[in-house]
MDAnalysis code that builds the backbone (N, CA, C; Angstrom):
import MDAnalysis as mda
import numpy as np

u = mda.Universe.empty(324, n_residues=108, atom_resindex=np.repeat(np.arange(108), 3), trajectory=True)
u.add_TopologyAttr("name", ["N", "CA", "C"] * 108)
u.add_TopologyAttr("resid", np.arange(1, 109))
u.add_TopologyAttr("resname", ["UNK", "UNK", "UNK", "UNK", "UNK", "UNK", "UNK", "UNK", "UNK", "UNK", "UNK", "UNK", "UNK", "UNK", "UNK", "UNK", "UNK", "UNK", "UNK", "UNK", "UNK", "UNK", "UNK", "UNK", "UNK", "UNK", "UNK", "UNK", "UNK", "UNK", "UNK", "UNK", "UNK", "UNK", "UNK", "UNK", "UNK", "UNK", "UNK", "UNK", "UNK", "UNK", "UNK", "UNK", "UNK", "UNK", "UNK", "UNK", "UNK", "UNK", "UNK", "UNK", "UNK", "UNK", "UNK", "UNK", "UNK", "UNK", "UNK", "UNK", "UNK", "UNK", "UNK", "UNK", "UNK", "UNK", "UNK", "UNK", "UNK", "UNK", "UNK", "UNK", "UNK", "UNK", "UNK", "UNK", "UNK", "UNK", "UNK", "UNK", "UNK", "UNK", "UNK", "UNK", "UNK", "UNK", "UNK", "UNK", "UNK", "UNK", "UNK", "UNK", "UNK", "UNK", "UNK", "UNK", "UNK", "UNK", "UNK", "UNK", "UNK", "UNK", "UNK", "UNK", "UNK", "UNK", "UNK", "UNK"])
u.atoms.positions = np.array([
    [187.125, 100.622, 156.315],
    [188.494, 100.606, 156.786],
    [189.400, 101.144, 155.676],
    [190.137, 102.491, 155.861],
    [191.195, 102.514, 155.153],
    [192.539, 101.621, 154.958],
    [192.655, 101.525, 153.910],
    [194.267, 100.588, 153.249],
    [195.653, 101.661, 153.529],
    [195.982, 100.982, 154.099],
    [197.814, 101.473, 153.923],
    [198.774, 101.532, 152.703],
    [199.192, 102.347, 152.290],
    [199.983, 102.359, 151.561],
    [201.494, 102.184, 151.187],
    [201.483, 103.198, 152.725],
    [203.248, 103.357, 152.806],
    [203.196, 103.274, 154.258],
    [204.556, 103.114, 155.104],
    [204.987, 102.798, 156.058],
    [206.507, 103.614, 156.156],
    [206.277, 104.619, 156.989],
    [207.428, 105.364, 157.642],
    [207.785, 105.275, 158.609],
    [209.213, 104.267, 158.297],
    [210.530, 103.983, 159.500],
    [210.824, 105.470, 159.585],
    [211.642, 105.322, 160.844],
    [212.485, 106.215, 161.035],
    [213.146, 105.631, 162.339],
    [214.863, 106.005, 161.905],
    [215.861, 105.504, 162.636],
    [216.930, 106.537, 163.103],
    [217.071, 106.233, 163.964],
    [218.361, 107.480, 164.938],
    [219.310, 106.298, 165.330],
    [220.650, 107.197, 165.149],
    [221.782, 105.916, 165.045],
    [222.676, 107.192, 166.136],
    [224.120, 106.652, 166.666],
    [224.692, 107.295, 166.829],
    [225.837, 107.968, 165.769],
    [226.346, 108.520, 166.354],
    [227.024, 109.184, 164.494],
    [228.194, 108.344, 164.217],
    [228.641, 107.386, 164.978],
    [229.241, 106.174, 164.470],
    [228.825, 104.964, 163.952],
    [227.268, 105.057, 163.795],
    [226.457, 104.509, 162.973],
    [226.648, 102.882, 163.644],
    [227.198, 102.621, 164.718],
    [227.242, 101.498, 165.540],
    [226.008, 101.194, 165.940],
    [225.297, 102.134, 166.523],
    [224.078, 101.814, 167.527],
    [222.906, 102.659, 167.198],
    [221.554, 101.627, 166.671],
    [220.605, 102.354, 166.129],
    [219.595, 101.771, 166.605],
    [218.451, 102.689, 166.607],
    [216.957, 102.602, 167.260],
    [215.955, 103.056, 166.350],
    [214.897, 102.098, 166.362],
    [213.794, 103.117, 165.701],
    [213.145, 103.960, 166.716],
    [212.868, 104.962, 166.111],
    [212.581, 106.219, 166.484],
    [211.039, 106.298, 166.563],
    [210.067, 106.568, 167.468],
    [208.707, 107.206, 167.207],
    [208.319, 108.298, 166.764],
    [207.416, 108.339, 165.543],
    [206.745, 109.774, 165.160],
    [205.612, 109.518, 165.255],
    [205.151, 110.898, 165.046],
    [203.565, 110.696, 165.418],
    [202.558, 110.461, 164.597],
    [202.939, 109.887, 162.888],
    [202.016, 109.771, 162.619],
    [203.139, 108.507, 161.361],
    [202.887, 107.535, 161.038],
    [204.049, 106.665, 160.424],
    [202.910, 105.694, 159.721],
    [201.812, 105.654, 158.776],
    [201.014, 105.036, 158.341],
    [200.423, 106.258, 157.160],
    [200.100, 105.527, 156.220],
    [199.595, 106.326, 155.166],
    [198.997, 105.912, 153.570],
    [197.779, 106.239, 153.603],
    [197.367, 106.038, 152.936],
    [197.589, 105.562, 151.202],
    [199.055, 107.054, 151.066],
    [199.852, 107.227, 149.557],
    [200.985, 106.799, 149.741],
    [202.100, 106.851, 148.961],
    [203.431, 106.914, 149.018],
    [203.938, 108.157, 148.980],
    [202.830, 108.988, 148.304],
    [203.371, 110.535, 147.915],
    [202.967, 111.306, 149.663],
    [202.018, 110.717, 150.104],
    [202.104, 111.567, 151.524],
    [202.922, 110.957, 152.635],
    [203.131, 110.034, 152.409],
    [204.520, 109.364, 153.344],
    [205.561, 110.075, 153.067],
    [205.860, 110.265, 151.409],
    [206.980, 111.444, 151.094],
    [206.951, 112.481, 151.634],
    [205.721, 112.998, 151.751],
    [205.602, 114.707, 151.924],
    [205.736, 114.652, 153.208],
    [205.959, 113.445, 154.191],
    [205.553, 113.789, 155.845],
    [206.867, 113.277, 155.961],
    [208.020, 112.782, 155.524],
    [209.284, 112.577, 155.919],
    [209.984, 113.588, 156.382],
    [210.349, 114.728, 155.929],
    [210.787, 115.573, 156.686],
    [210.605, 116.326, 158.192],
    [209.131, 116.419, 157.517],
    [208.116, 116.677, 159.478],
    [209.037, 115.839, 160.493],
    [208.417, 114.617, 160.010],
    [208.704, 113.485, 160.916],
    [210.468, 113.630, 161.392],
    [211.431, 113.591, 160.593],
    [212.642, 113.781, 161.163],
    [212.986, 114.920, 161.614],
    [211.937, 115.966, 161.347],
    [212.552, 117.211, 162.493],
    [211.894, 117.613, 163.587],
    [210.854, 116.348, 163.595],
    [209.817, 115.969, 165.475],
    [210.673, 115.201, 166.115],
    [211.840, 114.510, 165.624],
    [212.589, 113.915, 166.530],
    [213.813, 114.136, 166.562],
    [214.286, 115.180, 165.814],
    [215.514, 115.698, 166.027],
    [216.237, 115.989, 167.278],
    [216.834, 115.822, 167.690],
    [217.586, 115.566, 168.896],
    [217.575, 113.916, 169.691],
    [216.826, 113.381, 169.629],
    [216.932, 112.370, 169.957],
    [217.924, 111.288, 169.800],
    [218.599, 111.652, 168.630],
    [219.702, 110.590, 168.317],
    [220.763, 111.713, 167.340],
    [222.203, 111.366, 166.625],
    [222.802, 112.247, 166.414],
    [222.928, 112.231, 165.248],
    [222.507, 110.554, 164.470],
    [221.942, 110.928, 162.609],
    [220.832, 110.164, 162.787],
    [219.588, 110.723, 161.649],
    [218.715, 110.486, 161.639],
    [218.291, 109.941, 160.330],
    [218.112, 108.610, 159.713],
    [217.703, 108.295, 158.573],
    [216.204, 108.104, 158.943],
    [215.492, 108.166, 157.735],
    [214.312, 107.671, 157.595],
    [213.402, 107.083, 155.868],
    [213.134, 106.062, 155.676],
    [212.229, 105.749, 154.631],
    [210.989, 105.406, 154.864],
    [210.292, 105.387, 153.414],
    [208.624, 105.041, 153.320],
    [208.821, 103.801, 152.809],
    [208.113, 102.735, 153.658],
    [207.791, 101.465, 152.575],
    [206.652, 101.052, 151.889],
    [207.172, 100.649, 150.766],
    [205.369, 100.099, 150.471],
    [204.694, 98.767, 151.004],
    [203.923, 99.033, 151.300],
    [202.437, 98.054, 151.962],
    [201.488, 97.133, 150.615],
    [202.150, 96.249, 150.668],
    [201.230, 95.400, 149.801],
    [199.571, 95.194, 150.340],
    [198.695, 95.810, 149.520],
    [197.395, 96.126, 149.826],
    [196.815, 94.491, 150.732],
    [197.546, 93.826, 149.210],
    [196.769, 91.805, 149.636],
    [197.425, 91.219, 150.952],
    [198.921, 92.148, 151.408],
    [199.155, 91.479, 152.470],
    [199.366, 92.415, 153.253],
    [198.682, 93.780, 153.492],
    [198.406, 94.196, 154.730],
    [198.310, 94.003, 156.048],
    [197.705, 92.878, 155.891],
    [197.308, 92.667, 157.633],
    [198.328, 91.702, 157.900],
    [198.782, 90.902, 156.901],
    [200.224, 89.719, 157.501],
    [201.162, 90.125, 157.852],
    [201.832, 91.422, 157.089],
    [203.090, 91.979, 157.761],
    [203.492, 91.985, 159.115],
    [204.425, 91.048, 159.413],
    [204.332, 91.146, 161.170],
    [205.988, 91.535, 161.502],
    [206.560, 92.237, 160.477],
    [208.163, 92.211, 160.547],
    [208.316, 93.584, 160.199],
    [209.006, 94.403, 160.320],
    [209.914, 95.330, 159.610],
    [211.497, 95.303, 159.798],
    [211.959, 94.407, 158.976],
    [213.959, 94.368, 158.987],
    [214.282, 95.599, 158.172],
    [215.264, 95.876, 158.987],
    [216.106, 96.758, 158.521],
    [217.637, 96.662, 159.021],
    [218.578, 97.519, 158.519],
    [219.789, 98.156, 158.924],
    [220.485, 99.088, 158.607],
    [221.022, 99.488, 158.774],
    [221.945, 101.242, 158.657],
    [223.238, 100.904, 158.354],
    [223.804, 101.222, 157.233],
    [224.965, 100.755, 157.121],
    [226.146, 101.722, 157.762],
    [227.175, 101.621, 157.616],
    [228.438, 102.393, 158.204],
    [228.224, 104.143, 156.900],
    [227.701, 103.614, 156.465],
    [227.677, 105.393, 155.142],
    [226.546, 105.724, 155.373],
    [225.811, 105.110, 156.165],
    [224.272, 105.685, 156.612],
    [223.153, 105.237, 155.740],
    [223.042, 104.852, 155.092],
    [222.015, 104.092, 154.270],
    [221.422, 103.097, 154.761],
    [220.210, 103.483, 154.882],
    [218.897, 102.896, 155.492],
    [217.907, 101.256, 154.494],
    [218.357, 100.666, 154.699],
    [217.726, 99.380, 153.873],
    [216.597, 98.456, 154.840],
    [215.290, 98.839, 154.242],
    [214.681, 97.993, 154.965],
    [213.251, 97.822, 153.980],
    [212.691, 96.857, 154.559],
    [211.380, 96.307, 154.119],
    [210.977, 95.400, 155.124],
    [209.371, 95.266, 154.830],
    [208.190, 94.763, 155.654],
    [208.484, 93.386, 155.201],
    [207.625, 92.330, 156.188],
    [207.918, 90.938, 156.072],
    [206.836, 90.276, 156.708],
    [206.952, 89.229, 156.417],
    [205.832, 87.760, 157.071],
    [206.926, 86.930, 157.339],
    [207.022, 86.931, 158.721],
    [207.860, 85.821, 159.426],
    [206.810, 84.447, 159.360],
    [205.532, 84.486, 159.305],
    [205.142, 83.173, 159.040],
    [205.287, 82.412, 157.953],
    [204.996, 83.099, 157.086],
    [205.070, 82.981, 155.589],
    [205.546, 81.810, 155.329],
    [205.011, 81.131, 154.593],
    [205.678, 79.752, 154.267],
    [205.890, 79.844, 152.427],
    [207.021, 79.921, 151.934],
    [207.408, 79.982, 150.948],
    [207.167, 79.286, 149.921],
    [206.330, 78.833, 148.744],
    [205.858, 78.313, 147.784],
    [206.549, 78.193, 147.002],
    [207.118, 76.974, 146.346],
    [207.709, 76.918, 144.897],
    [206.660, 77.552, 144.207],
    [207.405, 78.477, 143.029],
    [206.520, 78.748, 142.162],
    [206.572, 77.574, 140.774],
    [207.135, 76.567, 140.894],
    [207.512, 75.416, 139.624],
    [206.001, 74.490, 139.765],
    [205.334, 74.647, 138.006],
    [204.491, 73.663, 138.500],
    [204.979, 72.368, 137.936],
    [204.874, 71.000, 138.791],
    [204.432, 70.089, 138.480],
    [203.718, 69.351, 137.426],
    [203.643, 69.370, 136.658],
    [202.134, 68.967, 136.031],
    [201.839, 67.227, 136.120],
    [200.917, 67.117, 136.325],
    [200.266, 65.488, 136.537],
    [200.174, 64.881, 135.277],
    [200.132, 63.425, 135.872],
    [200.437, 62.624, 134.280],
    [199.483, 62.721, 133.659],
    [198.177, 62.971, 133.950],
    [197.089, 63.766, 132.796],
    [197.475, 64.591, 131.950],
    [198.219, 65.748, 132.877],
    [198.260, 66.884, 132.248],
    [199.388, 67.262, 131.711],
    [199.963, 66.424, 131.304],
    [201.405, 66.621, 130.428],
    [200.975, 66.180, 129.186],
    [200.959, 66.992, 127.702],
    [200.784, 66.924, 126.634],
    [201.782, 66.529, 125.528],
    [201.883, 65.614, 125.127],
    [203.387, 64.928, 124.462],
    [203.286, 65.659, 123.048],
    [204.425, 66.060, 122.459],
    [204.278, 66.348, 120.976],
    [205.243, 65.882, 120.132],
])
């Protein structure tokens, strides 16, 4: 099984940047980041016309959590800037603070 690397959104808004959709291309998975780069342009001029601005980014794919990603948030702001990243809506959030047990606390 090949690993994912990158992940290419692509979004068509209207040109009042009110109302936006992701867009389908035909190929939005990839192995590199550098060929997600190199296929961004393709990709927004296979769907050109479809909407009247067209943003699009590559995200990166965490190799270890590949298969959990069950989200992609995003939004388009009013200047057109595209902000988004992959997510685990299950995800249950871990303090990273440890504890340590009364063993394991070392007095000095």
């Amino acid at each position: 099984m090949e690993h994912i690397a990158a992940l290419l959104l692509v979004i068509g808004c209207t040109n009042s940047m009110t109302e936006c959709r992701e867009l389908q291309v035909p190929v939005s998975v990839f192995e590199t980041a550098d060929e997600c780069t190199a296929e961004r342009p393709f990709a927004i001029g296979d769907v050109q016309g479809q909407a009247q601005h067209i943003v699009a980014r590559c995200l990166a794919v965490d190799p270890a959590l590949e298969d959990d990603y069950d989200q992609i948030v995003w939004n388009v702001g009013p200047d057109g800037n595209l902000d988004a990243s992959l997510a685990i809506s299950s995800l249950v959030v871990a303090s990273n603070t440890i504890r340590p047990e009364k063993g394991y606390v070392s007095q000095q």
